[in-house]
N, C-alpha and C positions, 0 to 999 in steps of 0.2 A: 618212742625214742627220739624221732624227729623232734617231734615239740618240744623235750626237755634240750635238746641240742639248741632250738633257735629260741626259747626263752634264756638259756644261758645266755646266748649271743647279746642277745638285746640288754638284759641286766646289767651286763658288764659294762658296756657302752653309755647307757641310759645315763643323761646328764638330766638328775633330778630336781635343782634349780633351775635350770632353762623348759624342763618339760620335753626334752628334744634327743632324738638319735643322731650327734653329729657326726659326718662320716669325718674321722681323719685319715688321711689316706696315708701317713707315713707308716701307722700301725699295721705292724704285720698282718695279725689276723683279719683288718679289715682290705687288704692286699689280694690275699686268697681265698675270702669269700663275693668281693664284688665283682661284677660281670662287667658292668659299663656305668662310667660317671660323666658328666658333662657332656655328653654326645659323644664319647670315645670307648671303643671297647678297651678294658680294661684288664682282662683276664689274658696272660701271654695264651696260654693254650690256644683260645679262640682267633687271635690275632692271626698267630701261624696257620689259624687253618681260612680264615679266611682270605690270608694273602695269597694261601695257593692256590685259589679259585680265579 
C-alpha cells in the first residue's frame, strides 16, 4: 500500500519534460507531505515540537 501511495505521489508531480520532481510548495499536498526544505523545517507539527525543547 505504501508504494502504491508514493508512486501516486510522485506520478502526479512528475514533470515529464524536465525529467524532474519539482517541489512547489504552494501545493497543498506537497504542504503536508514535506518535512523540511531549504534548511528549514517545514512540517508545522515538527516545528511546535521542536520549539518546546
Amino acid at each position: 500500500m505504501y508504494s502504491a501511495n508514493l508512486t501516486s505521489l510522485v506520478t502526479h508531480f512528475w514533470d515529464e519534460e524536465a525529467k524532474s520532481f519539482p517541489l512547489k510548495l504552494e501545493d497543498e499536498i506537497i504542504q503536508s507531505a514535506l518535512v523540511t526544505a531549504g534548511g528549514e523545517i517545514r512540517s508545522e507539527l515538527l516545528k511546535k515540537h521542536y520549539e518546546s525543547l
